[in-house]
C-alpha positions, 0 to 999 in steps of 0.5 A, a space after each residue: 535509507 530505511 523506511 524509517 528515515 535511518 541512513 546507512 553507509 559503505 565506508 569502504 577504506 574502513 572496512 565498515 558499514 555505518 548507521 545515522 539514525 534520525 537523531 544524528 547519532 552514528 552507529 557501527 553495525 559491521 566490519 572490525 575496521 580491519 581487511 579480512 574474510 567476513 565470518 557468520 555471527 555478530 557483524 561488528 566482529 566480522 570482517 569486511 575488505 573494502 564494502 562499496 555498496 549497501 541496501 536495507 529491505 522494508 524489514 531492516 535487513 541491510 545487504 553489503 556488497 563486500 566487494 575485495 571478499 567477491 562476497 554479498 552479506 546480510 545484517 539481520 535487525 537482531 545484528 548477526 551476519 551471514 553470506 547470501 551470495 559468493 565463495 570468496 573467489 573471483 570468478 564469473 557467476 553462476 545460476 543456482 545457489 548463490 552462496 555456490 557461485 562466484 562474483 568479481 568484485 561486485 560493487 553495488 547491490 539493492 533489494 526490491 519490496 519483495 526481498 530480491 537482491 541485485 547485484 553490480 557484479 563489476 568484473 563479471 560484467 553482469 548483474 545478477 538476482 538473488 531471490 529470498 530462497 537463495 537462488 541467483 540468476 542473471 539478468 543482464 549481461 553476457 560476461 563480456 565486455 561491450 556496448 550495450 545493446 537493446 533488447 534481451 538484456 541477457 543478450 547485452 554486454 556491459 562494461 564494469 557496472 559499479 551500481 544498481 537500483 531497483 524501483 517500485 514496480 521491479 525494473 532495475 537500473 544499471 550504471 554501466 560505468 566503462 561504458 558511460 550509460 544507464 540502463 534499464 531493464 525492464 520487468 519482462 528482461 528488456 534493456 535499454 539505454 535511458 542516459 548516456 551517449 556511451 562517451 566520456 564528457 561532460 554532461 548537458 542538460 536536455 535528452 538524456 541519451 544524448 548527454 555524455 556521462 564520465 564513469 557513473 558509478 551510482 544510480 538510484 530511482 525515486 517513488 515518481 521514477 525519476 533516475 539520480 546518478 552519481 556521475 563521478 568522472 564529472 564530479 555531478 549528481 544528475 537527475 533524469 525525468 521522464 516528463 509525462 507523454 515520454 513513455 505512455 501510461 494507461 490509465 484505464 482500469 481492469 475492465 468491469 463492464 459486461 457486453 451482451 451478446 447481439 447488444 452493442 458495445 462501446 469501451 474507451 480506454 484512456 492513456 497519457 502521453 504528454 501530447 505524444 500521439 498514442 498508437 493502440 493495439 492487441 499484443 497478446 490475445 485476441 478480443 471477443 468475436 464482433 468487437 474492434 478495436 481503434 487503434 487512434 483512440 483506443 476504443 472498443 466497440 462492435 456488437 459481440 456475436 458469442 458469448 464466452 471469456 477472452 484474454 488479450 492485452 492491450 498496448 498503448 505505443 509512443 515513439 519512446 515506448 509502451 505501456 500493456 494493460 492485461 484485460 479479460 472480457 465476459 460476454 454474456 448470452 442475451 438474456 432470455 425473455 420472460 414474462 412480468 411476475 405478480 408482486 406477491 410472488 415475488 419473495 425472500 428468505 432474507 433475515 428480518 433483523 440483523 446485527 451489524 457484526 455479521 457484516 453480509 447475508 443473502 438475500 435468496 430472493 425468488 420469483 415464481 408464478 410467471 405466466 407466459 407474454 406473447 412475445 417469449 416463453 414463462 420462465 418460472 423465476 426469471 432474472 432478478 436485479 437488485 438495488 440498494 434504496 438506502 446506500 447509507 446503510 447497505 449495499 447489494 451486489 448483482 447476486 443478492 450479497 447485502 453488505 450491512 454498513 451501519 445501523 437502520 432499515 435496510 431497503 433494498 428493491 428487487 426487480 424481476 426482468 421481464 417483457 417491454 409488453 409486461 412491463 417490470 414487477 419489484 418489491 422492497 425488502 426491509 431488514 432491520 440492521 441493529 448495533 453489533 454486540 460490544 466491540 472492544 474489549 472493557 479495560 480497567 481504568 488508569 495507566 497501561 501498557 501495551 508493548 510486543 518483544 518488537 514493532 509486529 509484536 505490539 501490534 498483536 499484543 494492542 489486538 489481543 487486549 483491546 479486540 475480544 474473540 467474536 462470540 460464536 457464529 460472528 466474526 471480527 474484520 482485520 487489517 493487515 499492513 507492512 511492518 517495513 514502511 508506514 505510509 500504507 498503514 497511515 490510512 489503514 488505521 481509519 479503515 481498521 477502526 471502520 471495520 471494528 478491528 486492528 491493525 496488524 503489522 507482519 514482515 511483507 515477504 511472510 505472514 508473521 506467527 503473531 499476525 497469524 494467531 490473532 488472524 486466526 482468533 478474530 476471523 470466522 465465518 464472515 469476516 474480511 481481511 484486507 492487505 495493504 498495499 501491492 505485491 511490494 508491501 506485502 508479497 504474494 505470500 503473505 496473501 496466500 498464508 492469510 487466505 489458508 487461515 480464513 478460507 471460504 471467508 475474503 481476502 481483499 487487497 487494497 492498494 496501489 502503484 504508490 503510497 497515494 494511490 494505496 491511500 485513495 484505495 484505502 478511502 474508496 474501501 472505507 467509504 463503501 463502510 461508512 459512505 462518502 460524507 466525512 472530511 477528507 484528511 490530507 497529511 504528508 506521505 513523507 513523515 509520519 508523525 502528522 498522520 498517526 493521530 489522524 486515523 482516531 480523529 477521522 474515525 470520530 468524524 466519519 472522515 478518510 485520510 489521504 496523503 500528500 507528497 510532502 509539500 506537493 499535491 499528488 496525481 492519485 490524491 489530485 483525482 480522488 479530491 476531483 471525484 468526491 470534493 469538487 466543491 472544496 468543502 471538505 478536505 482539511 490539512 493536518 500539518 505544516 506540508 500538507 497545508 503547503 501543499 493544499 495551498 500550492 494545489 488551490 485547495 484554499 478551503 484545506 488550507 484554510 481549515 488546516 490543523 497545524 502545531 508548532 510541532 508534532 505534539 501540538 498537532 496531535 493535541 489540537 486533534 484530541 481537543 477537537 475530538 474531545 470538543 466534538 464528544 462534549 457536544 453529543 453528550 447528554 452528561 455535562 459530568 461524566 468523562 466524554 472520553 473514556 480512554 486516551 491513547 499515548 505513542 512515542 513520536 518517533 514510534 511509527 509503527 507502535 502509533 499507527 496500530 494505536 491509532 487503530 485501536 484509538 479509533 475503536 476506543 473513540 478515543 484520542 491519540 497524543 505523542 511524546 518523545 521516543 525514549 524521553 523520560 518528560 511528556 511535552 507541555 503540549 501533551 501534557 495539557 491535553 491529558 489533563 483536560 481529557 480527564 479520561 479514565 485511562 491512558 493507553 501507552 503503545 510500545 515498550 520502555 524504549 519507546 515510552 519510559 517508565 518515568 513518562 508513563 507514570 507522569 501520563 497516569 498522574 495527568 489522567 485526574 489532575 
C-alpha cells in the first residue's frame, strides 16, 4: 500500500502486478499476462514469470520481486520499467552492482524511507539490500541452509525467506519460511529471533518465541511496531506485540544542560519498560571527569573536575534487550569572578526598530567600566545574560540572538554577572518590532488556477504566484515536506503560514529542481528553512542540497520517530512563532481529508494541529496535550475519529467543542463558516468582503490541498473541498462559497483534480 491508501498487487499465476486505487477501480501496471523475461520500456508491455512480491516507495515507485526471472524490477510513476537487480540466471548473490549479481528466485521485496530495496532472495538463503545508487549488499545469511542464530546476522543461516519488511527506524523482518521463524535484524546487523519456535505446528497465543509457526511466507511492521505475518501452513494471520516494558525505550532527549566545572550536577535520564527493571550503563564512550553514573536509576551526578566535550552512549538494558541514547556533554570552566558594572554602562547596538520580516538580529550588548570587587579581579566586559521580558513577542538566546515573533516593543533584560559582594547590574532594551512589508502576492479578483505538471509541481507553482521574491536585504521562510506522504505536511501547512511562506513539496531521497528554485527565490540573509520529518521523510540528502542553496542561513529539522511526534514538533516550532495560546487542533494521522482545511483555520485562530491514530489517542500527542492543555480547555477535534478518539482519551472538552460533518466537504465548510464568522467580528465594515479569497482542493487531492492550505493561511482565507475529478461541487461547498462572498477563489491542482466544469461553476458562486 502507497501512502495514498492505493493497494497494489503480485498476482503471480497472471504474470502481472495489479493497482486498486481508492475508488475500487483496478488497474494493470505490468506484466502481459504471458511468462517471459521483462524487457526496459513500458511495464504493461513487459513480461513478468510468476511475481511473488511487490512494494511501492513514499515517491510511488513500485518494486516487483519477479521471482521465476531471479530478477528485482522497478515501475516508475511515468509507468516505465527497468531492472534494479539481477541477470536473469539463478545463482548466489554478490556484493557490487545489483544488476551485476545473480539471485534465486527471490520472492519478496520491500523499500524503506530512504529508498533501500530489500530482498528475500528465497534460494540464495539470503536477504539482500539494494541502495538508491545501485549497489547490493548482503545483510543476513551465509547462503547456507540452517537455524538461525543470534548475533551478526551475516553470520546466520536461513532456510528459504519468502518474505521481507522493513519499518520506520530501518530494522528488517525476515519470515524465515523453512525454518518456521521471524527474525530481525536490527539497524546495527543483530539478528534475532522475535516468533517461532523453529518447528511446524499450530500457533498459540502467548510469547511469541515459543509459538510454533508453519512456513510463514509474509511479514510486515506497522507505525507502532507491532509484527503481522502471514503464517500459510496454518491458514492464519497473526500479530506480534511488543507490550511496553518487553524491550526498553529511553525516553530522555539529547541532553541540553551544561555542567560547570567544580558545581555539582545532577541529570535524570528516564526510560519505560513496563515495570521490567532497567540496568543502565556506558556502551561507548567514557562521561566527563567527576561524574557518575547509577546504573539502578539511570542518573548522573557528581562535581565535574575539567572542563571540555565528552561523547559516550548510554544504554539502558532489560532482560529482552536494549535501547542506546548517543549524548555529548559540555563542561564549562567556572566562570570567572567580575566585579558589578554601572548601569549606564552597560550598552547595545541593537536596532531601535525592526521589521518582522527580518525575523532576528543581534543584540551586541557591551558592558565596560568595571571596577575591581574584593573578592576577584575587573574584568572589563564581564558575562552577560539575557532574558526576554516579553516572550510573546520575541525570544533571546544566551548569545544575544533575538528572534522577532510579532508585532510590539520588544524588551529584553540584559544582566551583567558579577560578585555575590556587588551584586548584579541589568537594563532593558526596547526595540520596536513593526509589520513586515506585504507578504503575499496582490492577486486579481474571480477564478484561478494554480496547477504543476504533478503534486511537487503545483506546490512550486502555489509559491511562485502567491509568495513574491522579498525585497532586498530581507528574506522569506520556507517549509519544506515529502511528496510520498502526507501526515507531516498536515501540521506544516500551520507552520508554514506562521512563518509567512509555503509549503514545498520534493521527493524525500533528493531536493526536487522546483523546490530548489523557489529555495533559492524566496531565502536570503536571514530566512530559515524547515524540513519535515526525519531522515525517513526526507533523506540526509535533501538536508544537505538545501543547506548548499541557503548557506550561512539555517536549516532546522522538525520531526520525529512517527507522524504524531513530527506533528508535536511541528507545534512546539510553531508556538516558539506564535506563543502557546491558540486551540489546540486534533485531526485523524490516517486520513487526510479532515485535516488539510485545518492549517488555514488554526492559522486564524493562533492555533496548532496535532494528530490522533485514527480513533485512538497517541503516546506523543497524549504528552504534548498534558504539557500545554492540562486543563482541557483548548483542544478542539476536527472530524468524526478524532472526536472518537478525544472521547475514548477523556478529553470531553475536545469532543464537546468538535467540528464534524457529515463528510469531508461538510467539515471543511463548517470551518470556512467559522473563519468567515471569526473575520466578520473584528472587522470594522459590515459591507465589505471580510474574506478576500477562498481557496478550492479536490478531496481525494492530499498533496495539491495541503500546499493550498498553506498558501490559505497566508491569504487568511478558507480552505473548501470537492470531489477529485467531479465535473459538480457538493451542495455542502456550494453554499460556503456563496456566502464567502470572496473576491476570488483559488482552485489548487490540475483539470484531473479539478475540472473545468467545476471550476467555472466555483467562480459563478463567488457573487451569487
Amino acid at each position: 500500500m502507497d501512502g495514498a491508501g492505493n493497494v497494489y498487487i503480485a498476482d503471480t499465476s497472471n504474470h502481472r502486478i495489479e493497482k486498486v486505487d481508492t475508488f475500487g477501480q483496478l488497474s494493470i501496471i505490468a506484466g502481459t499476462g504471458t511468462a517471459g523475461a521483462p524487457t526496459a520500456g513500458p511495464a504493461t508491455s513487459s513480461a513478468l514469470y510468476t511475481p511473488s512480491g511487490v512494494a511501492v516507495d513514499s515517491a510511488g515507485n513500485v518494486y516487483i520481486a519477479d521471482t521465476s526471472n531471479h530478477r528485482i524490477e522497478k515501475v516508475n510513476t511515468s509507468g516505465q520499467l527497468s531492472i534494479i537487480a539481477g541477470t536473469g540466471t539463478a545463482g548466489a548473490p554478490t556484493a557490487g552492482a545489483a544488476t551485476s549479481s545473480t539471485l534465486s528466485y527471490p520472492a519478496g521485496v520491500a523499500v524503506d524511507g530512504a529508498g533501500n530495496v530489500y530482498i528475500a532472495d528465497t534460494n540464495s538463503y539470503r536477504i539482500e539490500k539494494v541502495n538508491p545508487s545501485g549497489q547490493l549488499s548482503i545483510i543476513a545469511g551465509t547462503g547456507r541452509q540452517g537455524a538461525p542464530t543470534a548475533g551478526a546476522a551475516t553470520s546466520s543461516t536461513l532456510n528459504q525467506p519468502y518474505g521481507v519488511g522493513v519499518d520506520g527506524a530501518g530494522n528488517v523482518y525476515i519470515a524465515d519460511t523453512f525454518n518456521h521463524r521471524i527474525e530481525k535484524v536490527d539497524t546495527s546487523g543483530q539478528l534475532s529471533v522475535i516468533a517461532g519456535a523453529g518447528t511446524t505446528g499450530a500457533a498459540t497465543a502467548g510469547a511469541a518465541t515459543s509459538s510454533a509457526l508453519s512456513y510463514p511466507q509474509g511479514v510486515a511492521v506497522d507505525g507502532a511496531g507491532n509484527v503481522y505475518i502471514a503464517d500459510t501452513g496454518n491458514n492464519r494471520i497473526e500479530k506480534v506485540t511488543f507490550p511496553v516494558g518487553m524491550l526498553p525505550t529511553i525516553s530522555t532527549p539529547t541532553m541540553s544542560q551544561a555542567p560547570v566545572v567544580g558545581t555539582a550536577y545532577t541529570f535524570g535520564a528516564t526510560g519505560s519498560a513496563g515495570g521490567s527493571t532497567i540496568t543502565w550503563s556506558i556502551s561507548a564512550g567514557s562521561l566527563p571527569a567527576g561524574l557518575a553514573l547509577n546504573t539502578a536509576t539511570g542518573a548522573i551526578t557528581g562535581t565535574p573536575t575539567t572542563a571540555g566535550t565528552s561523547t559516550f552512549t548510554l544504554m539502558a538494558t532489560t532482560t529482552a534487550g536494549y535501547d542506546t541514547l548517543p549524548a555529548t556533554l559540555t563542561v564549562n570552566p567556572a566562570p570567572a569572578v567580575v566585579a558589578s558594572l554601572p548601569q549606564q554602562q552597560l550598552t547595545s547596538s541593537a536596532p531601535k526598530s525592526l521589521s518582522l520580516g527580518a525575523r532576528t538580529f543581534a543584540l551586541n550588548a557591551t558592558a565596560t567600566g568595571s571596577t575591581p570587587s574584593s573578592t576577584g579581579s575587573s574584568t572589563a566586559g564581564g558575562k552577560l545574560n539575557y532574558t526576554a521580558a516579553t516572550p510573546q513577542i520575541c525570544t533571546v538566546d544566551s548569545s544575544g540572538i533575538v528572534t522577532a515573533l510579532k508585532a510590539g516593543t520588544c524588551t529584553v533584560t540584559v544582566t551583567a554577572a558579577a560578585t555575590t559582594t556587588n551584586g548584579l547590574t541589568a537594563k532593558n532594551l526596547d526595540i520596536t518590532i513593526t509589520a513586515p512589508e506585504a507578504s503575499v502576492a496582490a492577486l486579481p479578483t474571480g477564478p484561478q488556477r494554480f496547477a504543476g505538471s504533478e503534486r511537487v509541481a503545483t506546490s512550486a507553482d502555489i509559491a511562485a504566484k502567491v509568495f513574491p521574491t522579498p525585497a532586498a536585504g530581507t528574506s522569506r521562510d520556507v517549509v519544506i515536506a515529502t511528496a510520498g506522504s502526507y501526515a507531516d505536511a498536515l501540521a506544516g501547512s500551520r507552520l508554514a503560514g506562521q512563518v509567512g511562506g509555503p509549503l514545498l513539496l520534493t521527493n524525500g531521497n533528493q531536493l526536487s529542481e522546483e523546490a530548489a528554485a523557489q529555495v533559492k527565490r524566496l531565502v536570503a540573509a536571514g530566512g530559515t528553512v524547515y524540513l519535515l520529518g526525519g531522515d525517513k521523510a526526507l533523506s540526509d540528502a535533501v538536508e544537505k542540497a538545501t543547506g548548499d542553496l541557503v548557506s550561512g542561513d539555517t536549516v532546522v529539522r522538525v520531526g520525529g520517530d512517527t507522524r504524531f511526534e513530527t506533528a508535536a514538533a511541528i507545534a512546539d516550532a510553531t508556538v516558539k512563532k506564535a506563543g502557546d495560546v491558540g486551540p489546540i487542533y486534533l485531526v485523524t494521522g490516517k486520513d487526510f481529508a479532515d485535516g488539510v482545511s485545518v492549517g488555514a483555520y488554526a492559522q486564524s485562530t493562533g492555533g496548532v494541529v496535532l494528530l490522533t491514530d485514527g480513533e485512538k489517542m497517541p503516546a506523543a500527542t497524549a504528552a504534548y496535550l498534558k504539557d500545554h492543555d492540562p486543563t482541557g480547555t483548548r483542544a478542539v477535534a476536527i472530524g468524526g475519529p478524532a472526536k472518537t478518539a478525544a472521547t475514548t482519551a477523556g478529553l470531553d472538552g475536545a469532543a464537546s467543542r468538535a467540528v464534524v460533518g457529515a463528510d469531508r466537504y461538510e467539515t471543511s465548510a463548517k470551518l470556512a463558516a467559522a473563519m468567515k464568522a471569526s473575520a466578520s467580528s473584528s472587522s470594522s465594515s459590515s459591507t465589505s468582503s471580510v474574506v478576500a479569497s477562498v481557496g478550492l482542493a479536490g478531496g481525494a487531492s492530499w498533496s495539491d490541498a495541503l500546499s493550498g492550505s498553506a498558501a490559505m493561511a497566508a491569504l487568511g482565507g478558507p480552505l473548501l473541498l470537492t470531489p477529485t475529478g467531479s465535473d459538480s461541487v457538493p451542495p455542502s461547498t456550494a453554499t460556503a462559497l456563496s456566502a464567502l462572498r470572496a473576491q476570488r477563489v483559488l482552485a489548487f491542482g490540475g483539470t484531473s483534480a479539478i475540472p473545468a466544469a467545476a471550476y467555472d461553476r466555483a467562480g459563478a458562486l463567488l457573487n451569487s
